[in-house]
C-alpha positions as CSV (number, residue, x, y, z in Angstrom):
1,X,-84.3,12.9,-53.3
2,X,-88.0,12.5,-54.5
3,X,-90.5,10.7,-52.6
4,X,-94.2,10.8,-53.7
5,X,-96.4,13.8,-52.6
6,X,-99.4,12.6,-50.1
7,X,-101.9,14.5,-52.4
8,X,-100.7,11.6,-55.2
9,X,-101.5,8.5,-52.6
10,X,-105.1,10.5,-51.5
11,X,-105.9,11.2,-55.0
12,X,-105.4,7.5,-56.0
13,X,-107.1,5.9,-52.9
14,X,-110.1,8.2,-54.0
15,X,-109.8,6.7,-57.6
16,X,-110.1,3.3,-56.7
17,X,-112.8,3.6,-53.8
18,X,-114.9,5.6,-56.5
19,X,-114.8,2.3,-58.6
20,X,-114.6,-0.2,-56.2
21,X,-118.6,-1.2,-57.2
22,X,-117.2,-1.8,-61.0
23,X,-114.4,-3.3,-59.8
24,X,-116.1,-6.3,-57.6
25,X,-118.5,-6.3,-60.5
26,X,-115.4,-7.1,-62.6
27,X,-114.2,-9.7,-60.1
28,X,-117.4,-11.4,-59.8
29,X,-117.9,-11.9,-63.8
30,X,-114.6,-13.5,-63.7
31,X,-115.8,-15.6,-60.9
32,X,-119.2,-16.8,-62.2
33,X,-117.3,-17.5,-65.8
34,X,-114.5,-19.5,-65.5
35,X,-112.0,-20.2,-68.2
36,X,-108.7,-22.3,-68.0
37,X,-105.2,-22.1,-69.2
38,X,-104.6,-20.0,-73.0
39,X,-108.8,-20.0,-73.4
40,X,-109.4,-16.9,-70.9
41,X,-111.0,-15.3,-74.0
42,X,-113.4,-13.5,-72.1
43,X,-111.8,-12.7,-69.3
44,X,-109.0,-11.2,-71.6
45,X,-111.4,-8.9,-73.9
46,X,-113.6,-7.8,-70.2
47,X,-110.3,-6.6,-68.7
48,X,-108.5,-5.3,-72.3
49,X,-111.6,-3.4,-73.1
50,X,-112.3,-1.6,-69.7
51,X,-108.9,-0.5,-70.4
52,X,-109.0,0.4,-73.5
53,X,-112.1,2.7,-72.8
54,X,-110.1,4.1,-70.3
55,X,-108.0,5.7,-72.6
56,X,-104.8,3.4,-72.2
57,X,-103.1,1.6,-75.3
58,X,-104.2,-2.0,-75.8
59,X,-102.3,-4.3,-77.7
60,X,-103.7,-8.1,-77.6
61,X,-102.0,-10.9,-79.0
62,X,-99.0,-10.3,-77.4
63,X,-95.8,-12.6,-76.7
64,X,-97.6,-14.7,-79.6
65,X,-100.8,-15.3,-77.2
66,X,-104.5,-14.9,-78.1
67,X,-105.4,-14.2,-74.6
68,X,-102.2,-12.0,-73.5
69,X,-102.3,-8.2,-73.4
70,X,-100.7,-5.3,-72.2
71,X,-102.4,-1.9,-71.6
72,X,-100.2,1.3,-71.7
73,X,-100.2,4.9,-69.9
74,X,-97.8,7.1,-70.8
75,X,-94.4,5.6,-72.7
76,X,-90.7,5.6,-71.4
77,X,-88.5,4.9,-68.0
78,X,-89.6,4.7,-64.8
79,X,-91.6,2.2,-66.2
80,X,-94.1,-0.3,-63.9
81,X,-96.0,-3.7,-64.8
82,X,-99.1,-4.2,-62.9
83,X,-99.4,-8.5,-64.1
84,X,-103.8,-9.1,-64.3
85,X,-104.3,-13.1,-64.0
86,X,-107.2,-14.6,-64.5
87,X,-107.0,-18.2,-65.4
88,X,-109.1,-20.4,-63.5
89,X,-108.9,-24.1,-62.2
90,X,-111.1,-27.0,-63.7
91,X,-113.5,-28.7,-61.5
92,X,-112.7,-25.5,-59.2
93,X,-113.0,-22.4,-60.7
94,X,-111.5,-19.7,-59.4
95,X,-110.4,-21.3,-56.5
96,X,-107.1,-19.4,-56.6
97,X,-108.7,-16.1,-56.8
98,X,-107.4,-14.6,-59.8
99,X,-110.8,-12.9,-60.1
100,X,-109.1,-10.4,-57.4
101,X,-106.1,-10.7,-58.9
102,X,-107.1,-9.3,-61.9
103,X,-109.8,-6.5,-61.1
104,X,-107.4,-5.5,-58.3
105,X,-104.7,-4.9,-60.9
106,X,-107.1,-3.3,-63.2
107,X,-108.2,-1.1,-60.0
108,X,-104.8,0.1,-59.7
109,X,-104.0,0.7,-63.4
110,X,-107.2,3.0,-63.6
111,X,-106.5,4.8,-61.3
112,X,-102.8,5.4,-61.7
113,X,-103.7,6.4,-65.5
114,X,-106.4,9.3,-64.0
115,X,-104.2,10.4,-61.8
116,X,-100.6,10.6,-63.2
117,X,-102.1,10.7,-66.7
118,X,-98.7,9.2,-68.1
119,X,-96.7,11.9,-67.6
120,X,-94.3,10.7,-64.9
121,X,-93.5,7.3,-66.7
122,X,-95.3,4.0,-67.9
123,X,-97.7,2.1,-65.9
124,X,-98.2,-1.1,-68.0
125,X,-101.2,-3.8,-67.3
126,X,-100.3,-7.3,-68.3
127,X,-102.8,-9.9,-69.1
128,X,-101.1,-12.9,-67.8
129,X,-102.9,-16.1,-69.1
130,X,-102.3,-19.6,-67.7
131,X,-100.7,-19.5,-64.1
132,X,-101.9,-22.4,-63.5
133,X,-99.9,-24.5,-65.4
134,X,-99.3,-22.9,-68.9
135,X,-96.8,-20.3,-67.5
136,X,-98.2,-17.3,-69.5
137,X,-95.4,-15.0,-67.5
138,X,-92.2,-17.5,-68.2
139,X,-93.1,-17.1,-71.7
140,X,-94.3,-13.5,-71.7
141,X,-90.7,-12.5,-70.0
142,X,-88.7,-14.6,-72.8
143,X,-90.8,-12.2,-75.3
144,X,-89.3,-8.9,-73.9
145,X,-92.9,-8.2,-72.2
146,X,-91.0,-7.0,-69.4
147,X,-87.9,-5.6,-71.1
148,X,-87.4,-2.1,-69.9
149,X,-89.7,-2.2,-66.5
150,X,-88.1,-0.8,-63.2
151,X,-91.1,-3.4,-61.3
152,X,-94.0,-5.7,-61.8
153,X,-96.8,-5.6,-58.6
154,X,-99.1,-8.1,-57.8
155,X,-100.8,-9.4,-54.6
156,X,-102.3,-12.8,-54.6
157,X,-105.5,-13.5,-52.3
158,X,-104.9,-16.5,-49.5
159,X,-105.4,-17.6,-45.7
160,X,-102.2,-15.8,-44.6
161,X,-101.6,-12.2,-44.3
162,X,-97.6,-12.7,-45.8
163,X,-95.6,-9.6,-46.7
164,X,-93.6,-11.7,-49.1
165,X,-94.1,-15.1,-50.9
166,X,-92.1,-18.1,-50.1
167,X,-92.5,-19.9,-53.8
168,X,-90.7,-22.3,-54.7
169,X,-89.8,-23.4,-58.6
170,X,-91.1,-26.1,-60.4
171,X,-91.5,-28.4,-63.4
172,X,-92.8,-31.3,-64.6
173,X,-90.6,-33.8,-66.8
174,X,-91.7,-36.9,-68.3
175,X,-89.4,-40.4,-68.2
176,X,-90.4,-43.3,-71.0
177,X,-88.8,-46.1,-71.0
178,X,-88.6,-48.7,-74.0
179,X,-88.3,-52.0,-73.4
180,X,-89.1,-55.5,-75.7
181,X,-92.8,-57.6,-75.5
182,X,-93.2,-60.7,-75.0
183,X,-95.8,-63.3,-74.2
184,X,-95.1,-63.9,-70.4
185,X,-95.6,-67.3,-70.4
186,X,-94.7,-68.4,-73.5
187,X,-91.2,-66.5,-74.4
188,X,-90.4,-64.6,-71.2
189,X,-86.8,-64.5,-71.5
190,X,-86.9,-62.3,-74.5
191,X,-89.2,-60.0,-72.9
192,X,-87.5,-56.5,-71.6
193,X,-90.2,-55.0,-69.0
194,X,-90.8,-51.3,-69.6
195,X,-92.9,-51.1,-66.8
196,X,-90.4,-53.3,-64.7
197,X,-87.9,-50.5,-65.1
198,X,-90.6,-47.8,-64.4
199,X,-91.4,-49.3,-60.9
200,X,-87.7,-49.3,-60.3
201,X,-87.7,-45.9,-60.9
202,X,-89.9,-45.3,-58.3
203,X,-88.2,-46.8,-55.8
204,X,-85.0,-45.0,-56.6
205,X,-86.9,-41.5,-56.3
206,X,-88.2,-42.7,-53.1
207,X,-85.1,-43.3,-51.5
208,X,-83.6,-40.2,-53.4
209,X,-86.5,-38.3,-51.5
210,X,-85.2,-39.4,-48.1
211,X,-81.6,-36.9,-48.7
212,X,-82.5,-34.0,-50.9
213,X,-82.9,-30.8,-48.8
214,X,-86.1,-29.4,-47.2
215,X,-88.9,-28.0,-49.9
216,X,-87.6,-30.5,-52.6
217,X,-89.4,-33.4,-53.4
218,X,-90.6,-35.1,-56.7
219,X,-93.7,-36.7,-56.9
220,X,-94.5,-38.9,-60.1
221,X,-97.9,-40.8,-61.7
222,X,-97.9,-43.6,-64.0
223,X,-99.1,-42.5,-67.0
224,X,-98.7,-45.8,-69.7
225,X,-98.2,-48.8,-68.4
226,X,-98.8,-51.5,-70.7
227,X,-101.9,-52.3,-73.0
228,X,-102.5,-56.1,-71.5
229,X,-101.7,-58.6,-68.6
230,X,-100.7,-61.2,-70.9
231,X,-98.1,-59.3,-73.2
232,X,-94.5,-58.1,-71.3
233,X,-94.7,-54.1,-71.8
234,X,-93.0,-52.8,-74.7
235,X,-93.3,-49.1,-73.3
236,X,-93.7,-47.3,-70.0
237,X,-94.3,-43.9,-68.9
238,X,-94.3,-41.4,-65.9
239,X,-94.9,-38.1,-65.5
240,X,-92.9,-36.3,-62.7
241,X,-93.1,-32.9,-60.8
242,X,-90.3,-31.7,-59.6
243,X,-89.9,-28.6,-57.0
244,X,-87.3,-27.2,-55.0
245,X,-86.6,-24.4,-52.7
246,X,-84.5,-22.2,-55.7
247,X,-84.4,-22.8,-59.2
248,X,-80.6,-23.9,-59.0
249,X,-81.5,-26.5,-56.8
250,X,-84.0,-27.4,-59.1
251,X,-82.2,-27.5,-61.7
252,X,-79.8,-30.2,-59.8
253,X,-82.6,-32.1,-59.0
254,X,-83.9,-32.6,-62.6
255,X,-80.3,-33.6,-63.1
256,X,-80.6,-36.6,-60.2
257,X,-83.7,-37.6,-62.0
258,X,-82.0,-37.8,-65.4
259,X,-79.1,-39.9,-63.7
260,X,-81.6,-42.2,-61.8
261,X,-83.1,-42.7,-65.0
262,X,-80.3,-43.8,-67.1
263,X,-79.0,-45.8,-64.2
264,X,-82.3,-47.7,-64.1
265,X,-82.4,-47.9,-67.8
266,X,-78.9,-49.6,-67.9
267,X,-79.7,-51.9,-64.7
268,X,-82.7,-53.3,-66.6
269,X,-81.5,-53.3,-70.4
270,X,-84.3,-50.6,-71.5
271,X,-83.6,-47.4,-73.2
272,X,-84.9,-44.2,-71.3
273,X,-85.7,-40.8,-72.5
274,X,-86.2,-37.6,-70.2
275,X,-88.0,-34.6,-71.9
276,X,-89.3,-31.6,-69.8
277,X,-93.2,-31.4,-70.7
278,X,-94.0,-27.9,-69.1
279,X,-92.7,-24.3,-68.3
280,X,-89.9,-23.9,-65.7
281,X,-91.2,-22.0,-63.3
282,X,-88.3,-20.0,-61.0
283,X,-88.7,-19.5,-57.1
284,X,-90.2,-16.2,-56.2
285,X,-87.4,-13.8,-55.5
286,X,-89.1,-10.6,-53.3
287,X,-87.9,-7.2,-53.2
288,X,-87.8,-6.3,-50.0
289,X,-88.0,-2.6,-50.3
290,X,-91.2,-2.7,-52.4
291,X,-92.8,-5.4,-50.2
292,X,-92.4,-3.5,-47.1
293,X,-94.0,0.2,-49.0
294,X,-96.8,-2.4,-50.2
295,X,-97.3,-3.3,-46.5
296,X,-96.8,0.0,-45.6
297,X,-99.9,0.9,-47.4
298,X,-102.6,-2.1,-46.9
299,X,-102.0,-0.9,-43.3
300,X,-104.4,2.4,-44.0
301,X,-106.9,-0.6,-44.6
302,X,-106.1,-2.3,-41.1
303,X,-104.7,-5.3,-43.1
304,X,-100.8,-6.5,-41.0
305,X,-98.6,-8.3,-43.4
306,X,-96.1,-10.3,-41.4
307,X,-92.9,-12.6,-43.1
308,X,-94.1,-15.7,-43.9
309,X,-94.0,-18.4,-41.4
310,X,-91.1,-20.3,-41.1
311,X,-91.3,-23.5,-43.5
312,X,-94.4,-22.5,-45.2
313,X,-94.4,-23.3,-48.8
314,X,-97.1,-21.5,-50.7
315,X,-96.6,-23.5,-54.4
316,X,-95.2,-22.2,-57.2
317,X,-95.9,-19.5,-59.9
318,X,-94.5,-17.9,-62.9
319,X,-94.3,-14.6,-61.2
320,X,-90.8,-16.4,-60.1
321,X,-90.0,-16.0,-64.3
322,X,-90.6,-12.5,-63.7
323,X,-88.8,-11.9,-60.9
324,X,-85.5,-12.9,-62.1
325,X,-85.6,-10.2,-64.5
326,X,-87.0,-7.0,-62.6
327,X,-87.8,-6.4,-59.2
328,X,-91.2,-7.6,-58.0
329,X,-93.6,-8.5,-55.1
330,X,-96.0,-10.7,-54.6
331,X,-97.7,-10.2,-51.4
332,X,-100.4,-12.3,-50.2
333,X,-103.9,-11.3,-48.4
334,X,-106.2,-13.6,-46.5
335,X,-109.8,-14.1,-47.7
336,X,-110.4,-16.9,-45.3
337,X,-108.6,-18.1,-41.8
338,X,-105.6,-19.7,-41.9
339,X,-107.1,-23.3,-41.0
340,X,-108.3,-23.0,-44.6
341,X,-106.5,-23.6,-48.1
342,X,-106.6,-22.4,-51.6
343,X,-107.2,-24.9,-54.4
344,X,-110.8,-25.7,-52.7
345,X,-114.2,-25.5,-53.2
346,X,-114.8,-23.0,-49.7
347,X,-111.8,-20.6,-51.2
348,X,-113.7,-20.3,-54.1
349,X,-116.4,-18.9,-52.3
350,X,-114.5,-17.0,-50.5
351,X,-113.2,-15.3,-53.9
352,X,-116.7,-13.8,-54.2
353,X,-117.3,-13.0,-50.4
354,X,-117.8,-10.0,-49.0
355,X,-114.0,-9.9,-47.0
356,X,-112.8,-10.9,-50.9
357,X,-114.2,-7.7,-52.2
358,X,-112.5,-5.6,-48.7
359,X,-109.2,-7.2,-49.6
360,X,-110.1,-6.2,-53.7
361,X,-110.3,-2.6,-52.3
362,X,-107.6,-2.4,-50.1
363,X,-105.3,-4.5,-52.5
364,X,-105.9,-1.9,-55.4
365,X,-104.9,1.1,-53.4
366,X,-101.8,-0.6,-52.2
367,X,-101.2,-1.6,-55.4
368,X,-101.4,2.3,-57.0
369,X,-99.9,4.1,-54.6
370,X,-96.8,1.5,-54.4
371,X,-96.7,2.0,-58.5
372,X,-96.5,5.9,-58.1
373,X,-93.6,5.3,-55.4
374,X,-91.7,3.4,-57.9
375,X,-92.3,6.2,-60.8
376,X,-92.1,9.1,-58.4
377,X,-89.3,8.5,-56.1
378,X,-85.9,7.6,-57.5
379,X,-84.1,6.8,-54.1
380,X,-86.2,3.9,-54.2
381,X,-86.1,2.8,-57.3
382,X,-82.4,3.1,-56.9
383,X,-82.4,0.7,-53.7
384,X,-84.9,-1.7,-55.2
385,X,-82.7,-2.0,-58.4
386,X,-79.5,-2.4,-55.7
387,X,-81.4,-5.3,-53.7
388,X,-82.5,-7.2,-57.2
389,X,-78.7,-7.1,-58.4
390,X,-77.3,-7.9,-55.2
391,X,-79.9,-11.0,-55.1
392,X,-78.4,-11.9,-59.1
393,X,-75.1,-12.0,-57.5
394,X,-76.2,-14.6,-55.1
395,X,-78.0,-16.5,-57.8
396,X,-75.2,-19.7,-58.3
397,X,-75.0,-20.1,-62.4
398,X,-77.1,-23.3,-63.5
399,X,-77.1,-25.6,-66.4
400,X,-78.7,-25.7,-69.3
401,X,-81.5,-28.3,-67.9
402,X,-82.1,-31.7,-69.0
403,X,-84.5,-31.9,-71.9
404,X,-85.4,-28.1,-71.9
């Protein structure tokens, strides 16, 4: 057995405190300049370049994205991912915190390349673009990014203090239905409502909603309706999210919403096409004996990680993507209380408060010295490999979805 020498987790706790000024310097050029899904140009050539005159090996463009990266030390098995996001929200900036995402990655990349130098493995930063929304990780993963990693580490900043990260998966489909115009006064009969047929949808989903199982739900807006009161719709048009505890049950449920769509479409004499419009994103699945050395070594900074509470849902992200094909965590550290909430103007300011940059700190260490676990010790490597397979086994086979 190898487990990692304490000189190794010292040395890289040293490394990041002696850059924590850079690295809130990082995160706070992030926060004051915003940029949104597939545009983070700047973000992406800040964090690339401080790599890259770090000594590691950049290469930009990747997985066929202009604002993608990954940034190499060393080459070869063990192999860990360190994912850097840094997409922001419109209207809200980084009201997600991605600014700490990122510079705490980059914290614990530096410091894992002056310390291990490359020569016990590959620690690989990945410039993740567009978690909010765009899924820059699903489509990273389908381009081999992750190929031949033993673990990808992130934390994510929040108002809970959660070893693990109850996320669920999600998409977004949209439902058109065609129908016939018609003056509605003058020739109704040979009208066909579109937006007749729409409405009806709804009312399906909503009684749907009452008997799907808990963290599933779909929740749709009206995006064409018509072009004028005095002419029977032709066309109608929804968009619809759908999330669910597990990606299989997801996957069911964008099959119930096919079926109630067709039904509707038959009830009502219109024609209905279902197409998925974004990125699945998977549920998050944790691995337990990483989580628990990540909370193992926050605790130095006096942060507790607990399990999540009990029917807490936390969103979605494409970290899920990711964690169907390697062993991951996700942790999450508060920056504000708990009566708080992400996605909002106060936990954007609390991206660049002082307790942000504590947690920046704190959440880079963690980050390194849970990397050189992974590389140094092979009994654990071994068991999170065991725990990610035995969770595959679990995973019930799904369809091919409807309109992927």
């Amino acid at each position: 057995m190898t487990v990692t020498p304490d000189g190794v987790h010292d040395a890289l706790r040293t490394e990041v405190a002696a850059r924590a000024d850079a690295l809130w310097d990082v995160a706070l050029r992030l926060h004051a300049d915003p940029e949104y899904a597939f545009a983070e140009h700047r973000a992406a050539e800040l964090l690339s370049g401080e790599l890259e005159r770090a000594g590691l090996v950049v290469e930009r463009g990747v997985a066929g994205l202009p604002t993608a990266f990954t940034a190499r030390s060393g080459r070869g098995r063990p192999a860990v991912a360190l994912p850097l996001e840094y997409d922001a929200l419109p209207g809200l900036g980084h009201a997600c915190g991605h600014n700490l995402i990122a510079a705490a990655g980059l914290g614990a990349a530096l410091a894992l390349h002056a310390v291990l130098g490359g020569a016990q493995g590959c620690v690989l930063a990945v410039g993740t673009p567009a978690e909010e929304g765009g899924g820059g990780k699903a489509v990273e993963v389908e381009a081999g990014v992750f190929d031949d990693v033993d673990a990808a580490l992130m934390f994510h900043p929040g108002v809970h203090d959660f070893v693990r990260a109850p996320l669920t998966a999600q998409v977004q489909y949209r439902v058109g239905f065609h129908g016939r115009a018609a003056h509605p006064t003058g020739n109704p009969a040979e009208g066909i409502d579109a937006l007749a047929a729409l409405v009806e949808l709804f009312n399906v989903l909503s009684a749907l909603g009452r008997r799907l199982p808990p963290a599933s739900h779909v929740q749709g807006i009206v995006t064409h309706g018509g072009t004028a009161t005095n002419i029977v719709p032709e066309y109608a048009e929804g968009r619809f999210g759908l999330r669910a505890a597990t990606t299989t049950q997801l996957d069911a449920l964008v099959g119930q919403l096919d079926e109630c769509a067709q039904g509707v479409a038959r009830a009502t004499g219109t024609r209905a096409e279902v197409e998925r419009v974004t990125v699945r994103y998977e549920h998050f699945r944790d691995c337990e004996v990483l989580s628990e050395r990540f909370a193992e070594h926050v605790s130095r900074a006096g942060i507790t990680l607990t399990p999540p509470v009990p029917g807490v849902q936390l969103g979605s992200s494409d970290i899920g993507n990711v964690s169907g094909r390697v062993p991951a965590i996700h942790p999450f550290v508060a920056i504000m209380d708990a009566d708080g909430s992400d996605h909002t103007p106060e936990f954007a300011r609390a991206a660049a408060s002082p307790r942000a940059r504590e947690v920046l700190t704190a959440a880079a260490q963690a980050l390194a010295c849970t990397a050189a676990d992974v590389l140094l010790d092979g009994d654990l490597r071994a068991a999170a490999w065991a725990r990610h397979r035995a969770d595959d086994a679990l995973q019930a086979p799904s369809s091919r979805p409807v309109g992927a």
